[in-house]
VEXDREN-2710 file (C-alpha; in Angstrom, 1 decimal):
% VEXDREN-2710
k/r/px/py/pz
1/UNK/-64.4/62.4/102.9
2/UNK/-62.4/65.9/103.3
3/UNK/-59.5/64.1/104.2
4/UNK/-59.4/61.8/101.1
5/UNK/-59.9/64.4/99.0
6/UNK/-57.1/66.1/100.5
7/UNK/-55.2/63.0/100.3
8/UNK/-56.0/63.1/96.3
9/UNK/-54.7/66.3/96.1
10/UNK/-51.5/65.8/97.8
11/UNK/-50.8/62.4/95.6
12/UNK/-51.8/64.8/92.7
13/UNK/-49.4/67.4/93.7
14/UNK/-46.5/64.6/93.9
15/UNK/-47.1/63.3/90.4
16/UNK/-47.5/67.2/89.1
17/UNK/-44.3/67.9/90.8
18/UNK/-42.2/65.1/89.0
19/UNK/-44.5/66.1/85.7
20/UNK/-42.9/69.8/86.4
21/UNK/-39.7/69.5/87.0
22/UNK/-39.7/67.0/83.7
23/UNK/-41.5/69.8/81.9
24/UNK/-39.1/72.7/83.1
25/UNK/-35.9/70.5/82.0
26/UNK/-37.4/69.6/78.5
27/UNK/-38.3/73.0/77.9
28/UNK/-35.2/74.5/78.3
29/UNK/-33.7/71.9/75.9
30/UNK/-36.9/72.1/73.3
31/UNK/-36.3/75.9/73.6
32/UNK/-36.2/77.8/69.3
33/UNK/-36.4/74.1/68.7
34/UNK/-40.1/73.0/67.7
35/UNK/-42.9/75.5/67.1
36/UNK/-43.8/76.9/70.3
37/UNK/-48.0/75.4/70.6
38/UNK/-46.3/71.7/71.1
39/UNK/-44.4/73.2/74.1
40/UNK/-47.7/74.5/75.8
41/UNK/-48.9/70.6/74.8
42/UNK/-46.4/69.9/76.9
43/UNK/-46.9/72.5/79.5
44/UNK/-50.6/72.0/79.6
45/UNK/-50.3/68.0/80.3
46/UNK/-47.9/68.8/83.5
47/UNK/-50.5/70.9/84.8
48/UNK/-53.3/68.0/84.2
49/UNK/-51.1/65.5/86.4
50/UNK/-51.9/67.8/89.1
51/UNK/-55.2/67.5/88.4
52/UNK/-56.1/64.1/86.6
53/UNK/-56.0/61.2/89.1
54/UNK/-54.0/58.7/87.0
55/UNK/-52.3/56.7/89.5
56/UNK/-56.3/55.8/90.9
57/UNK/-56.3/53.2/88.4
58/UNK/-53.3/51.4/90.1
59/UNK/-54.8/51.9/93.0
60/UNK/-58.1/50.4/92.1
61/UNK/-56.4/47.6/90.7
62/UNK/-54.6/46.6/93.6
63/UNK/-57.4/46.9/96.0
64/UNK/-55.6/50.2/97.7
65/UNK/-59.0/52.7/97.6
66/UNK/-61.3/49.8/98.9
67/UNK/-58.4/49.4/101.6
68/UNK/-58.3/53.1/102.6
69/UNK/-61.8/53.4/102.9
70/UNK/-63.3/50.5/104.4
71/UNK/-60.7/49.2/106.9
72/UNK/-58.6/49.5/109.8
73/UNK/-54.8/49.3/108.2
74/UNK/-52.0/48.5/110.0
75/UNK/-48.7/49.1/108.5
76/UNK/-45.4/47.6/109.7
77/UNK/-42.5/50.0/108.8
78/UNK/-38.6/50.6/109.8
79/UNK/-38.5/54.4/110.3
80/UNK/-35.6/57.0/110.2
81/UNK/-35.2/58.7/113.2
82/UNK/-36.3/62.2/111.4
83/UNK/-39.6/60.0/110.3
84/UNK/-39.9/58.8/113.5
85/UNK/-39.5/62.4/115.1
86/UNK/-42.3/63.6/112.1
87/UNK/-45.0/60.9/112.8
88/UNK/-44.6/61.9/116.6
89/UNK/-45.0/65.3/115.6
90/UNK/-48.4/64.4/113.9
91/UNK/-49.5/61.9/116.7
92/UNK/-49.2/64.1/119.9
93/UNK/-50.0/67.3/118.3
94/UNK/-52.9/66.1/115.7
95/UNK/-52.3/68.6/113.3
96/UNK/-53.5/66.9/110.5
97/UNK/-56.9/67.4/110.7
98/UNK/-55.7/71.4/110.9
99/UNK/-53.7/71.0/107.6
100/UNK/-56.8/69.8/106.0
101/UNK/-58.9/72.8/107.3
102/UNK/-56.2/75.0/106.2
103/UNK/-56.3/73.6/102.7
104/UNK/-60.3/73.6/102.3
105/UNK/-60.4/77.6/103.9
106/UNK/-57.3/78.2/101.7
107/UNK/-59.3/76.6/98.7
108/UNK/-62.7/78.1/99.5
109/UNK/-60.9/81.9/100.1
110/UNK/-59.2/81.4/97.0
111/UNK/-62.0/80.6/94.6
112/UNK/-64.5/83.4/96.4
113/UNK/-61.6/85.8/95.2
114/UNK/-61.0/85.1/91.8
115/UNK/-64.5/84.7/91.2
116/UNK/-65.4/88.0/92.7
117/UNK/-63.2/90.0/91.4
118/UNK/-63.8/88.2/87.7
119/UNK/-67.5/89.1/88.3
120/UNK/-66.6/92.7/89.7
121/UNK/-64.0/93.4/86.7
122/UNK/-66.9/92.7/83.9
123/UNK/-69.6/94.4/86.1
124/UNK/-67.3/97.2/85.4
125/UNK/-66.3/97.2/82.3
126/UNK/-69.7/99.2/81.0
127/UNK/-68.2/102.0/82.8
128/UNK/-65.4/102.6/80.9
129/UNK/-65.5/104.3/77.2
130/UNK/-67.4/102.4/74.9
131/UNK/-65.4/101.9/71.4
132/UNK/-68.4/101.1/69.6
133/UNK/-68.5/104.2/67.3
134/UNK/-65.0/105.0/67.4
135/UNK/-62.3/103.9/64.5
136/UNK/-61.3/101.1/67.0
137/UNK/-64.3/99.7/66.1
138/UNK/-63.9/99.7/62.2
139/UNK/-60.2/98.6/62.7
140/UNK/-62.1/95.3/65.0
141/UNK/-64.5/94.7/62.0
142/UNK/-61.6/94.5/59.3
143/UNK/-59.7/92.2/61.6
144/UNK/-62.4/90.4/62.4
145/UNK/-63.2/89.4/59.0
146/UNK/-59.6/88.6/58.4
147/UNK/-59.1/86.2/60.9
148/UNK/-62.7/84.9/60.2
149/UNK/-63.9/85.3/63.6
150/UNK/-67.7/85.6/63.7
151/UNK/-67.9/86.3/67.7
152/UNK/-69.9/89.5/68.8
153/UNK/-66.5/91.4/70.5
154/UNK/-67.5/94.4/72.6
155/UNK/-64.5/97.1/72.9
156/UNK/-63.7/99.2/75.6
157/UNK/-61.2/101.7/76.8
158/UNK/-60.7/100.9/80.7
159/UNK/-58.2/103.0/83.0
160/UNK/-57.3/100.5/85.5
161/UNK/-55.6/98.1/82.5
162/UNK/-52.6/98.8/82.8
163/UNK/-52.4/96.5/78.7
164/UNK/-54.5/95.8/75.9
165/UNK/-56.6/92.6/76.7
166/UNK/-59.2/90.0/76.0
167/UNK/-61.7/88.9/78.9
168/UNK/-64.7/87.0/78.8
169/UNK/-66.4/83.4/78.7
170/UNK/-69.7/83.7/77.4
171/UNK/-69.4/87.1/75.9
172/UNK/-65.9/88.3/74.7
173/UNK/-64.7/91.8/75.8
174/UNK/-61.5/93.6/74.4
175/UNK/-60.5/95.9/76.8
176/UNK/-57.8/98.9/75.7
177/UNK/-56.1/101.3/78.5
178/UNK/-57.7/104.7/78.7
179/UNK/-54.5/106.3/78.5
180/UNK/-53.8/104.6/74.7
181/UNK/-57.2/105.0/73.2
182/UNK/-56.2/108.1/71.3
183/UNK/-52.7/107.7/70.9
184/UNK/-52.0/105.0/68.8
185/UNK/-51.7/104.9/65.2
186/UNK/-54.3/102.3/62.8
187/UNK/-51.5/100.2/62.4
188/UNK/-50.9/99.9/65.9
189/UNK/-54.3/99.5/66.2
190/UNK/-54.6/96.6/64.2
191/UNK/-51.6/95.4/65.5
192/UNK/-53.4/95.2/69.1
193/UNK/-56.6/93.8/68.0
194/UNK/-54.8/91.1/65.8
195/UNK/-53.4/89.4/68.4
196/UNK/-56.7/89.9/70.8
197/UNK/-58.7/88.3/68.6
198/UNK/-56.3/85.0/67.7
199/UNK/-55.9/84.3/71.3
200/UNK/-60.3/84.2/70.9
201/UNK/-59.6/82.1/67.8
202/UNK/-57.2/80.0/69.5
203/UNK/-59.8/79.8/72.8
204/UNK/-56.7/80.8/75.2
205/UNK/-59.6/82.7/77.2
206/UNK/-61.0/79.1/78.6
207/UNK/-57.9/77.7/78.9
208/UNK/-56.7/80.6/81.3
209/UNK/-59.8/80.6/83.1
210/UNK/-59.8/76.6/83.5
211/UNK/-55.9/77.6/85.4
212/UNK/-57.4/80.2/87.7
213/UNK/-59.9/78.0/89.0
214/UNK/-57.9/74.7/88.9
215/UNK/-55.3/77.1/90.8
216/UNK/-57.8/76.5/93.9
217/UNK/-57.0/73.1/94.6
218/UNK/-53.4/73.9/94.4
219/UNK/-53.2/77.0/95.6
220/UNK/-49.9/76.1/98.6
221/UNK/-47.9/74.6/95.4
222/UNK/-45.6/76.7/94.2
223/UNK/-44.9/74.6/91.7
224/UNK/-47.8/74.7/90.0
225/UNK/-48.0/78.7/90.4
226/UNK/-44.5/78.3/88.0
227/UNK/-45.8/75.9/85.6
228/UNK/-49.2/78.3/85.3
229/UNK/-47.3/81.2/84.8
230/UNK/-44.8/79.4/82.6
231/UNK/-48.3/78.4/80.7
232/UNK/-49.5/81.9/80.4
233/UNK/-46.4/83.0/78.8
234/UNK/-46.0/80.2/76.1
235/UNK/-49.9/81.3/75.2
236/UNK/-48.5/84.7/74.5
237/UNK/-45.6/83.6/72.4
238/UNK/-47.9/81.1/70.6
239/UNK/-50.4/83.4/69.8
240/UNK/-47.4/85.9/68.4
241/UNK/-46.2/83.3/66.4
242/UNK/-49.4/82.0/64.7
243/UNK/-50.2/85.3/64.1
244/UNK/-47.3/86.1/62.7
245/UNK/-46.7/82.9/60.6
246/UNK/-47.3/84.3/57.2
247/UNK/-46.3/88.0/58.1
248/UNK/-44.0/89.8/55.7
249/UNK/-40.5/90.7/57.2
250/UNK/-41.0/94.8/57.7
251/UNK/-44.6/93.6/59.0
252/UNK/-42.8/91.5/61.6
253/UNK/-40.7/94.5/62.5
254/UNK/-43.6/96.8/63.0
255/UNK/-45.6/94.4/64.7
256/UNK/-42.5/93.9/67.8
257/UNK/-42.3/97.7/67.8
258/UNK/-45.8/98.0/69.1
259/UNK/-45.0/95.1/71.1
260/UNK/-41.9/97.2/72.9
261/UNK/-43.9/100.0/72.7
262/UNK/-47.1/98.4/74.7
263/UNK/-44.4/96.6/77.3
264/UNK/-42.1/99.5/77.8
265/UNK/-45.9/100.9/79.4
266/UNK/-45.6/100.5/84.0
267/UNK/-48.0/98.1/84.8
268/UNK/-49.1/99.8/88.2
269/UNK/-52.3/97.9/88.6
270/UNK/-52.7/94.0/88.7
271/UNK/-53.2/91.6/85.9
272/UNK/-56.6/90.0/85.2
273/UNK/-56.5/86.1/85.9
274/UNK/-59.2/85.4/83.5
275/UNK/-57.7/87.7/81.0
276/UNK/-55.0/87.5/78.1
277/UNK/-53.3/90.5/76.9
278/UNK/-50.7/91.5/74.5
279/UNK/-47.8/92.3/77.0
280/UNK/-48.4/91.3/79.9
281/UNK/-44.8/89.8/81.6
282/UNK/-41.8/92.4/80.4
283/UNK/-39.5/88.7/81.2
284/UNK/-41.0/87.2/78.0
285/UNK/-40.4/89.9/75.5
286/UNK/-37.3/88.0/74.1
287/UNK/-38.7/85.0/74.1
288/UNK/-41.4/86.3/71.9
289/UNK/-39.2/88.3/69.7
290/UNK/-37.1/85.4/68.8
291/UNK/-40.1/83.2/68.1
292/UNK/-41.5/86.4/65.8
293/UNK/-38.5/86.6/63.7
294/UNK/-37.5/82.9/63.6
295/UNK/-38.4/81.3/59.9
296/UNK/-37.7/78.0/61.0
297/UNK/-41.2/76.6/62.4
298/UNK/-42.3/73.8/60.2
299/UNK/-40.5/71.2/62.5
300/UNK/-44.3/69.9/63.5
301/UNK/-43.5/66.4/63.2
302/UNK/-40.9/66.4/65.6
303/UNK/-43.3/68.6/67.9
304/UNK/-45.4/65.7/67.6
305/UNK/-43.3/63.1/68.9
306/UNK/-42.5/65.0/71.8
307/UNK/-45.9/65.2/73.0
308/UNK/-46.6/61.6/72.6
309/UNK/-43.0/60.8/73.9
310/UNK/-43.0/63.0/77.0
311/UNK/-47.3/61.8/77.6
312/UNK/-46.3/58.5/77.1
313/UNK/-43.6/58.5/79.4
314/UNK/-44.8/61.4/82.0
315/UNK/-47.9/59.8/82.7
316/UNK/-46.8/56.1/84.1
317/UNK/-43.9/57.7/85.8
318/UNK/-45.8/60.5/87.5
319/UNK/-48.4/58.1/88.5
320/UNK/-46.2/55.6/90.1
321/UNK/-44.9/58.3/92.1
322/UNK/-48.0/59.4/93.3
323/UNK/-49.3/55.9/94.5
324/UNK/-45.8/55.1/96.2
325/UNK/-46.9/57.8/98.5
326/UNK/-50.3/56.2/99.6
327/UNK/-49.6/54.6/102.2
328/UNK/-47.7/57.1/104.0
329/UNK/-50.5/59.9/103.2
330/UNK/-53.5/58.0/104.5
331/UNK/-51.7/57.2/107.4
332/UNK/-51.0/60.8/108.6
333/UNK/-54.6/61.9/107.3
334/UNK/-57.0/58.9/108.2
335/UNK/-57.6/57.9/111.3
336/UNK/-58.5/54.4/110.8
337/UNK/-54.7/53.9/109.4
338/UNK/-52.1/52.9/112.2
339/UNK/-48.2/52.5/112.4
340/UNK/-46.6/49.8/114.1
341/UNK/-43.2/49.9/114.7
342/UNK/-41.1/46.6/113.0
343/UNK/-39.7/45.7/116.5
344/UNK/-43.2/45.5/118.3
345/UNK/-44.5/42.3/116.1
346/UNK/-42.8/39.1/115.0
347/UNK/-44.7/36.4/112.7
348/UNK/-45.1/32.9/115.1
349/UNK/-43.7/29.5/113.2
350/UNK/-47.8/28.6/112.8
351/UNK/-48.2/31.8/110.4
352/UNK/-50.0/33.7/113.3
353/UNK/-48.5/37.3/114.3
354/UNK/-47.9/38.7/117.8
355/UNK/-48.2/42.6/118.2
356/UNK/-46.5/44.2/121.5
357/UNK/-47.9/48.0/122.0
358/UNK/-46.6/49.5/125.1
359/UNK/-48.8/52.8/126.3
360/UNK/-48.7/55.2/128.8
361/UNK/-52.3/55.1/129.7
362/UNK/-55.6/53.5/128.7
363/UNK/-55.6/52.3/125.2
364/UNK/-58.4/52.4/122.8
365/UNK/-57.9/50.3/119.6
366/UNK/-61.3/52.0/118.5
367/UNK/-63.7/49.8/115.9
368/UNK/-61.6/47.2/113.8
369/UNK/-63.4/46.9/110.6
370/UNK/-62.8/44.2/107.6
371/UNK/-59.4/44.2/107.2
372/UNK/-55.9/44.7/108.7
373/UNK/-53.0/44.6/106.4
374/UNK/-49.2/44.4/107.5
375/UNK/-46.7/45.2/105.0
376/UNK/-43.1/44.1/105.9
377/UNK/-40.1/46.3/106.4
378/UNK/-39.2/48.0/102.8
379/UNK/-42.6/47.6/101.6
380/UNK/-44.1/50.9/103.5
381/UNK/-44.8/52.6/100.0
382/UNK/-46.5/50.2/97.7
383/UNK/-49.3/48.2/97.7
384/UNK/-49.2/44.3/96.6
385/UNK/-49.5/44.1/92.7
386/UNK/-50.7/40.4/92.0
387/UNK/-53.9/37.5/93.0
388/UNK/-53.7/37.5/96.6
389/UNK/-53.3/33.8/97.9
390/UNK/-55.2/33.4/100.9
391/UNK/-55.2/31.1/103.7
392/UNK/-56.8/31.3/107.6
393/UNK/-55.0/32.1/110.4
394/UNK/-54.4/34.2/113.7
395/UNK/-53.3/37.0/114.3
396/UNK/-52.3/38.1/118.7
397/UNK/-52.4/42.0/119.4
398/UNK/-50.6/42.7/123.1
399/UNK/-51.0/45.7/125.0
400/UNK/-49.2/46.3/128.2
401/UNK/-50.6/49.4/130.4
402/UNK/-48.8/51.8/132.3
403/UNK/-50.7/50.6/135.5
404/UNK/-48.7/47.0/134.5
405/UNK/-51.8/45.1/133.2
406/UNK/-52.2/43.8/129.8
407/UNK/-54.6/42.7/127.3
408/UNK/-54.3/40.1/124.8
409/UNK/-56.6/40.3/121.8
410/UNK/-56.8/37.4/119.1
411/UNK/-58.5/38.2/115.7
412/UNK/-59.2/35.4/112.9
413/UNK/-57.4/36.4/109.6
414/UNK/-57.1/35.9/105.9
415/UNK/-53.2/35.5/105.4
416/UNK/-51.0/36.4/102.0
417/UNK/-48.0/35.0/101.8
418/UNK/-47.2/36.4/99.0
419/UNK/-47.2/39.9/100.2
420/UNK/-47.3/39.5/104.3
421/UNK/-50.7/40.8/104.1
422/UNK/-53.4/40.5/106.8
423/UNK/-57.2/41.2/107.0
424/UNK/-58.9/41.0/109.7
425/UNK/-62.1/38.6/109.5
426/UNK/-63.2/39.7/113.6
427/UNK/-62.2/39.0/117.0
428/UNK/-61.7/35.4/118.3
429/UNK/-61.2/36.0/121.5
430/UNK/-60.0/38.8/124.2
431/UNK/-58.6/38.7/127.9
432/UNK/-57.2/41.1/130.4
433/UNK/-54.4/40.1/133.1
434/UNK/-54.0/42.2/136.5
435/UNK/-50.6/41.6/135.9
436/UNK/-48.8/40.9/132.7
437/UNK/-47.1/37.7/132.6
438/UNK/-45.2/38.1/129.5
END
């Protein structure tokens, strides 16, 4: 069951990869083009391919899960000689089953880590200064009313934040650096808690949080460490921008001089994962400068078609991907799944097939369930789409031994023509020679 999930993720991680790369070259084209929350749409639904399973529904359709998971599947392939050298690789060392126990410890490590140190970080906050009876407070109130957010928000002056930020699922925390508590002025102030509390409005808290902990699952793709981070910075921008939306000129200006001011601070101690702040990556500043300043952001119905274009298209594409990998995955990671070389079988003129297997010592087949299916040469990475058409017939397995016996095994099958497919219905019959006289 550890090795299917595994297998999920990895099909997940193929489909968020093409999602990413799609994401990553749209971006750069969408860039001061469309207001920026439609490009963290789009950012958001690359992340969910490596999450949401949609290729499974191929798969159910064509029969692929019930496959994998009840019965023995043999797949007929032509190979590359680098494949060839790779699927050695995995046979005589058996390092797939270590690459899956380096993925669930990697996983497990992962999650105990972020969770711990979320749970240790607001343990601690209580022991910082308390803003409660300070102006900080009354400047929180006035905000808070503006923006008509009626959360309970707890402030706090921490020294180990290195920025102003927000932190906090059930019960919202604002946390400000020690070191600025009493050196800003109001305006800066309200500047700060402004654009604390619209990320709480705009619930970029969860969202954050829901990354860190889908980060688990993912945590060897760097791909999806890019398109997180990449995530985490269009939050900021969007978050600037709404804010900003209806914000005089000279209030603009003021508002990005406590934004240089705040990002010009060293950031000697690490981000929280859970947390958004107000300055947290110095490599975003111009991004959200220009998206502060620019007057042009009513283009939402273009944003619009984007999103549906690029779901609409992403999703199908991505998911295709994913399942053309199926076979190949379950075949390194299961061990009911076997590859047989194209040149040790050939299909008899009564529809039966003969399968030559040469070892080097004893052979154990192991327990043949339900089914065996045989896909022909080109056909290694995608299942059968259509009715299967089935009709009875044999199907001859031959293994020749080191010591120069042999052993003939006959099983009855279901045949498809249609797709070269072969399941197993149980052995007919099963006889060892001394000598092989083939």
């Amino acid at each position: 069951m550890i090795s299917m999930c595994f297998i999920a993720v990895l099909q997940l991680s193929v489909a968020g990869g093409v999602a990413g790369i799609l994401f990553l070259y749209v971006e750069r084209w969408l860039y001061e083009k469309i207001p920026s929350k439609y490009i963290i749409w789009l950012n958001i639904v690359a992340l969910l391919m490596f999450v949401i399973p949609f290729f499974s529904l191929i798969m159910e359709i064509d029969g692929s899960y019930q496959s994998f998971l009840e019965h023995t599947l043999i797949v007929v392939t032509g190979k590359s000689d680098i494949q060839n050298k790779f699927y050695d690789i995995i046979q005589q060392t058996d390092i797939s089953n270590q690459i899956v126990t380096i993925w669930l410890i990697g996983m497990i490590l992962y999650f105990i880590y972020e969770m711990s140190y979320y749970i240790y970080t607001i343990k601690t906050i209580k022991k910082g200064i308390s803003l409660s009876e300070t102006i900080w407070q009354r400047v929180l109130s006035e905000v808070q009313k503006e923006l008509h957010i009626n959360k309970k928000i707890s402030l706090y002056g921490k020294i180990d934040v290195a920025q102003p930020c927000t932190i906090g699922i059930l019960k919202q925390y604002i946390l400000i650096p020690s070191l600025l508590v009493n050196q800003l002025s109001e305006t800066e102030m309200k500047a700060i808690l402004r654009h604390e509390c619209m990320h709480m409005k705009r619930n970029d808290v969860p969202l954050k949080a829901a990354m860190q902990v889908l980060s688990c699952l993912n945590w060897f793709n760097p791909l999806f460490a890019i398109l997180r981070n990449s995530l985490y910075d269009w939050i900021e921008v969007g978050c600037d921008e709404e804010l900003t939306e209806k914000f005089t000129k000279e209030e603009k200006k003021t508002y990005i001089k406590v934004l240089l001011k705040l990002t010009e601070e060293k950031q000697k101690r690490r981000s929280f994962g859970f947390a958004v702040g107000f300055g947290e990556r110095k490599n975003t500043l111009n991004r959200r400068i220009k998206y502060i300043m620019n007057n042009n952001k009513k283009r939402n119905t273009l944003g619009r078609i984007v999103v549906i274009a690029f779901l609409l298209f992403t999703v199908p594409v991505c998911s295709v991907a994913a399942k053309d990998t199926d076979v190949v995955l379950h075949s390194i990671f299961l061990e009911n799944v076997e590859f047989i070389d194209k040149d040790d079988f050939k299909v008899n003129e009564d529809g039966s097939v003969t399968i030559t297997q040469t070892v080097e010592e004893s052979h154990y087949m192991g327990d043949i369930k339900e089914t065996t299916r045989i896909l022909q040469e080109g056909e290694e990475t995608a299942e059968p789409r259509h009715t299967h058409n089935k009709v009875k017939t044999t199907l001859e397995k031959h293994i020749k031994y080191s010591d120069g016996s042999c052993e003939v095994i006959v099983y009855n099958v279901d045949y498809c023509a249609g797709c070269d497919a072969y399941w197993t219905l149980g052995i007919a019959s099963s006889k060892t020679y001394k000598k092989c006289p083939h």
